[in-house]
Every structure is written in C-alpha cells, then in structure tokens.
C-alpha positions in Angstrom: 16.0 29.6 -21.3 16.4 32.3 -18.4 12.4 33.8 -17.6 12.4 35.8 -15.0 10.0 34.5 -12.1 8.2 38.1 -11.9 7.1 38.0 -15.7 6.1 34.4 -15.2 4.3 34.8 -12.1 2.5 38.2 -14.1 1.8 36.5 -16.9 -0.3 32.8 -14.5 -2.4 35.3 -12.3 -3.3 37.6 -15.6 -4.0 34.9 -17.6 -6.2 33.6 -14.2 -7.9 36.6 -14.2 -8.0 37.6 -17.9 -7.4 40.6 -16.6 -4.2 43.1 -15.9 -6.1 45.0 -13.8 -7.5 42.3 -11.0 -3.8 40.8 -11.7 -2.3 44.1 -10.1 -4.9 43.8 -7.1 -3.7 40.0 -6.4 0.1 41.2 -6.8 0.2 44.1 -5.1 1.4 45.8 -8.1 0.6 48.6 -10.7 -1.7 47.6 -13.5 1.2 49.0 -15.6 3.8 46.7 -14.4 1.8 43.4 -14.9 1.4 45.0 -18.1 5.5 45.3 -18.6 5.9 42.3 -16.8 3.6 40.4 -19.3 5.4 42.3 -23.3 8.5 41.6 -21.6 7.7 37.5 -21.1 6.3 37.8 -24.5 9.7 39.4 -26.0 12.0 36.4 -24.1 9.5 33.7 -25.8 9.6 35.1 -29.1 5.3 34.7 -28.8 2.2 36.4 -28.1 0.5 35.4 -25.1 -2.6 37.5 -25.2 -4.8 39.3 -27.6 -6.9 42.5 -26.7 -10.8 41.6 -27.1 -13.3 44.4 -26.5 -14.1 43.5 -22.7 -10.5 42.5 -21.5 -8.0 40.1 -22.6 -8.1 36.7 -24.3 -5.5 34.3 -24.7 -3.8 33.1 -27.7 -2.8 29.1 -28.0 0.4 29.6 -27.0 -0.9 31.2 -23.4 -3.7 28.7 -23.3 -0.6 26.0 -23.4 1.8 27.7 -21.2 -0.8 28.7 -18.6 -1.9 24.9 -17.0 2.0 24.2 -16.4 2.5 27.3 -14.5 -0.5 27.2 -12.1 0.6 23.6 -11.3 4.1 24.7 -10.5 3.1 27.9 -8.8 0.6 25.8 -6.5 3.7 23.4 -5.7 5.8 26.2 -4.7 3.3 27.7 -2.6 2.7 24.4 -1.0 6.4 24.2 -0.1 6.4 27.4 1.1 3.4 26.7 3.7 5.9 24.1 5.0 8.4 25.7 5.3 6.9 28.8 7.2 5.1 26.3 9.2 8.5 24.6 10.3 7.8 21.3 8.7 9.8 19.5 6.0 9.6 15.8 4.6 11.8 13.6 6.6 13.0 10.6 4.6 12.3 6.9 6.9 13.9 3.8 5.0 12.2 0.2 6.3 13.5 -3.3 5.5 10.5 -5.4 5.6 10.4 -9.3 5.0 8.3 -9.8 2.1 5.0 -11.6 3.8 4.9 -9.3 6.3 4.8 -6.4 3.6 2.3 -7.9 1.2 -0.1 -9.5 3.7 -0.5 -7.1 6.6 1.8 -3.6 5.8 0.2 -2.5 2.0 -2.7 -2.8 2.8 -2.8 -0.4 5.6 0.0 2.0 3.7 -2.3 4.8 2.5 -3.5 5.1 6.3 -0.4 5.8 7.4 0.3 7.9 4.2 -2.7 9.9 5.0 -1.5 10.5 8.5 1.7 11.0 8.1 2.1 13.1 4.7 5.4 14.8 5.9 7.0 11.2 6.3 8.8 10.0 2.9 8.5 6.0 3.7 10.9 4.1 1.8 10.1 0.0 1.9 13.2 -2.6 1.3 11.8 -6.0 1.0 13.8 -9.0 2.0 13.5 -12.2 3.0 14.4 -11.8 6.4 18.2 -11.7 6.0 19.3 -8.0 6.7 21.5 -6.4 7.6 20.6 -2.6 9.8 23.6 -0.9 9.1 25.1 -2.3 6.0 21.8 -1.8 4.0 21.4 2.1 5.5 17.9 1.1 6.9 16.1 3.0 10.1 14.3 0.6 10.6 13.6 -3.1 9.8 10.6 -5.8 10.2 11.6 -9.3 10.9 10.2 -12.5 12.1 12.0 -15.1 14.7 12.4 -15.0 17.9 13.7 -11.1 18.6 17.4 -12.0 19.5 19.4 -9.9 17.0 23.1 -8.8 18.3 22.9 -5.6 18.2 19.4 -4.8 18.1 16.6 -3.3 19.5 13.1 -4.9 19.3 9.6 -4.7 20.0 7.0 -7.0 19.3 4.4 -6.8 16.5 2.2 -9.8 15.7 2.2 -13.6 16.4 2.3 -15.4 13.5 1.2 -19.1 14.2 2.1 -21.6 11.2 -0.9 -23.8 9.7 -0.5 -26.5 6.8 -2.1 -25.1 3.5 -2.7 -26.6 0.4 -4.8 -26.0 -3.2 -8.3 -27.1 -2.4 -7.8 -30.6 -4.4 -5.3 -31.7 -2.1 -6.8 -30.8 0.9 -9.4 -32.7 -0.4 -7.2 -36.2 0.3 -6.2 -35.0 3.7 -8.3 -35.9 6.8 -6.0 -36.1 9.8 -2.1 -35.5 10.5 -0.9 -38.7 9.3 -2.2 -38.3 6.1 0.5 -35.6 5.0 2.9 -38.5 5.3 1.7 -38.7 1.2 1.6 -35.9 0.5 5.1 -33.2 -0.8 5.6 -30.7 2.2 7.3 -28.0 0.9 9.4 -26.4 3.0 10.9 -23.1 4.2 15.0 -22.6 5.2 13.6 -22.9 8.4 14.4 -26.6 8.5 12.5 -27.0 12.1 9.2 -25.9 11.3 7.7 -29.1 9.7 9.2 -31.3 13.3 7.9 -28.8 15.2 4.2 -28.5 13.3 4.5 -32.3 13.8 5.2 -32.6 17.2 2.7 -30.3 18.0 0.0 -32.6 16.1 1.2 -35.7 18.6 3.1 -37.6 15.6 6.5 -38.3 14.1 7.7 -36.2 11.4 8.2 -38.4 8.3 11.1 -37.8 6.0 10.7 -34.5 4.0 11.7 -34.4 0.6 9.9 -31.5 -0.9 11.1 -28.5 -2.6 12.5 -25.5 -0.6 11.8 -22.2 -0.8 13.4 -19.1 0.9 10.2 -16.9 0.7 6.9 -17.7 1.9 5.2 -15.5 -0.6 7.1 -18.1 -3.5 6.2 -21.0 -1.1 2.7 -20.1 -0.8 2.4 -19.3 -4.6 3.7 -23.0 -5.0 1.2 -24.7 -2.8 -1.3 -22.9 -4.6 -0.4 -24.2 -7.7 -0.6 -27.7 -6.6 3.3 -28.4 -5.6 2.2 -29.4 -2.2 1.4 -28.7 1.3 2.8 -25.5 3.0 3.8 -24.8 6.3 2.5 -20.7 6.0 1.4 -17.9 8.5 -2.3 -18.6 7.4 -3.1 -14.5 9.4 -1.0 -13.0 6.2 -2.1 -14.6 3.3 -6.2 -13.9 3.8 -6.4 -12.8 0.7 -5.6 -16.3 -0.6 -7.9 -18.1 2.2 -11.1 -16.0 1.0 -10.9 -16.8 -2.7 -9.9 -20.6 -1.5 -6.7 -20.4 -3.5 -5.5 -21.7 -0.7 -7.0 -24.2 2.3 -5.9 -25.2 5.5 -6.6 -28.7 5.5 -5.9 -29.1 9.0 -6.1 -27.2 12.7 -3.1 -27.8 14.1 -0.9 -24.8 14.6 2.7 -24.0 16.1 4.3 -20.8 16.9 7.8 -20.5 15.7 8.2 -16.8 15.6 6.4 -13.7 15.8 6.8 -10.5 13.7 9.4 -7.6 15.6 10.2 -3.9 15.2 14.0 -3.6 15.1 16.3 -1.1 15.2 19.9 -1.2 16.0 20.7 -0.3 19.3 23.1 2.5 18.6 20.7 4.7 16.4 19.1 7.5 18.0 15.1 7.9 17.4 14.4 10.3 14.5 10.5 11.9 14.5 9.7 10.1 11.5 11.0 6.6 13.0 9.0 7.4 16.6 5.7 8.0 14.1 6.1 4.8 11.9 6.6 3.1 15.6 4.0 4.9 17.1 1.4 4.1 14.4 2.5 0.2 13.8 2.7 -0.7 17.5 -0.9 0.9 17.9 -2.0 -1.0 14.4 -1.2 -4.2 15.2 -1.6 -4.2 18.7 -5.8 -3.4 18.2 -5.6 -7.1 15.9 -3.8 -9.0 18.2 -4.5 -10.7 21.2 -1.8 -12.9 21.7 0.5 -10.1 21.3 4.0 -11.6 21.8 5.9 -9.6 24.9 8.7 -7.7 24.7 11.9 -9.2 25.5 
C-alpha cells in the first residue's frame, strides 16, 4: 500500500500529542493541514484513527495499534539521519578468527568494543586456523603460529604457552612427567607439540596414540570429558580452570606459538580495520607481559 510519508508522519506526532494543534507547532504546519493530513491517511486505510472527546482527541484501536510501529520507525530514521548529517556511516569489518581465540579471550571483551565502536559493523568468521585472506573476503584475520604467512602482514597479540590439562580424576593419577606415559594424550594437528612439551619437561616423549583433534575448543571439550590429557593454551580456557572442569596436572609449559593480527600485505587500511587494530593491540597488550615481538 502507497501512504504518503506526510500523512504518516501527521498522523505519529498527533497521536503523540493527542492533539492537532501542538502537532502543527512540532511540524511547522497549519493546524488545518495536520488535520487533512490525518482524514486523508484515514481514507487510504479504509479506518478511523481518532475520535473527537470533549477536551481533544482520543484514539481508536486501530491508531492505538498503528501508533507504536511508527514512532519506532520514525526514531530509526531520525537516527540515520543524525549520521548522516554528522558524516558518519556504518562501515562493514569482516574478521577470521580461530575458534579458541574467539571463545576464550575475543567474546568476552565484544560488547566493549561494540560500545566504542557502534559505527563499526564487526563480522566474525571462525576457523580453525586454516584461512585463507583473500579467498574468504576477510579484512582481517587472527591466527596462531609463528607469524610467517606469504603474503601477510602481522603483528603480535598474546603468547599463548601450552600446559597439559585433564578432568580432575585424572589428574588425580598424575604426579610428575613420566606419569603421562599412562595416560591417552590427545593431540592437536600440530603433531610437534606433545615432543616439544616433553622435551621441555627433561624426558622422552613416549609413543602417542591418542585421538586427534583439529580444534582445541573440541580437544579441550574431550579432556574434560575424561578422554585424556590435553596439550591446551590453559590463558583461554579460564573459564574451564575456575569451575575445575578442567586441571592442569602439571607446571611445565612450552611456547609453540603466539596469537597474530594479520592482514594481507596488499590491502590498504580501512578506518574500521585501523579501530579493531587500534583497540585489540591496546587490549591485549595491557594483559600481557611476555608480549611476543613483531617480526
């Protein structure tokens, strides 16, 4: 149906006012043509929308039902509007994010950024760290490893040191390195990470046979559940640490990666991309303080 935005916009601020008179004030208008304004709304619909009381105007259930709809939409528009006068428009930012990174340290902090950055429509992409910049149409992406990405642009976010976890009856049975040796190690498509924990723990890795996972939130979700002992980035899953879900059995720690920014190296810096960067780089770099340089 074709309404006419005048009538519409006649029929919100009278109805506001309950009043064509204080209706004319706000529009700048006669009181007569909020009045025509108003039959001829009334004539398209095929309804009344008010009904003459002795002190004013009152309206009947079909205005009472048309009248919340339109304030919203007028507000909206006028909101729009303010944005547009004021030079400022929504500027779309599409992330790839791997999928620990997202749950355990970016939600959380999301409605910060939202609140500081209204005008940027973030778009997440979660992954498990295979992505690809300019095949997926992504400004920007968060990985883990060691930053060396053909083609890419990087700057460093968070260490993220790996630590054995387990469900609390497990760690129960394990006392010292060695001990794991009896235990499933469930591992990651990283296939150096249990060697490397290992070595760093002054022992020989024994042969590892558990089940493999390509995401450390399904890997974690698995040790929790009693399949065995993780190799996780104990920093990201707190959550799971404070209700004891999960335990780390153990102290040792290796570094295998760290968390990076990356762009590719051929995309020019958009406002919204320079804010998510901006805020990120400051986030993270107030909780770390072995902060992994930039390459």
């Amino acid at each position: 149906m074709d309404l006419p935005l005048n009538a519409l916009r006649a029929f919100e601020v009278s109805a506001r006012h309950l009043s064509f008179t204080r209706a004319a004030v706000e529009l700048h208008l006669t009181q007569a043509a909020v009045s025509q304004h108003v039959k001829n709304l009334e004539g398209r619909l095929g309804v009344r929308l008010f009904r003459r009381v002795p002190r004013g105007l009152a309206l009947t259930d079909e205005g009472l039902a048309l009248l919340p709809m339109l304030s919203e939409a007028f507000e909206h528009f006028s909101a729009v509007l303010d944005r547009v006068r004021a030079g400022q428009r929504r500027e779309v930012l599409s992330v790839g994010v791997v999928g620990t990174f997202a749950v355990g340290w970016l939600l959380p902090r999301l409605g910060e950024f939202h609140k500081h950055y209204p005008l940027v429509d973030l778009r997440l992409f979660s992954n498990n760290n295979r992505v690809d910049l300019a095949g997926e149409g992504l400004d920007l992406a968060i990985r883990f490893g060691d930053g060396r990405w053909h083609g890419t642009q990087v700057i460093p976010l968070l260490s993220a040191p790996l630590a054995p976890a387990c469900a609390p009856a497990i760690a129960a049975r394990i006392k010292r390195p060695s001990d794991l040796g009896r235990e499933s190690l469930l591992r990651s498509y990283r296939t150096d990470e249990w060697p490397r924990w290992f070595e760093a723990a002054g022992i020989d890795a024994p042969l590892l046979t558990g089940s493999m996972f390509d995401s450390s939130l399904v890997l974690a979700a698995a040790a929790a559940q009693g399949a065995g002992v993780a190799l996780l980035p104990t920093r990201l899953f707190e959550q799971e640490f404070q209700t004891r879900a999960l335990v780390n059995p153990l102290d040792v720690k290796v570094v295998t990666g760290h968390y990076w920014l990356a762009r590719l190296g051929t995309r020019r810096l958009t406002q919204a991309m320079s804010v998510f960067e901006a805020w990120i780089l400051a986030r993270t770099e107030s909780e770390d303080a072995v902060r992994p340089k930039a390459l």
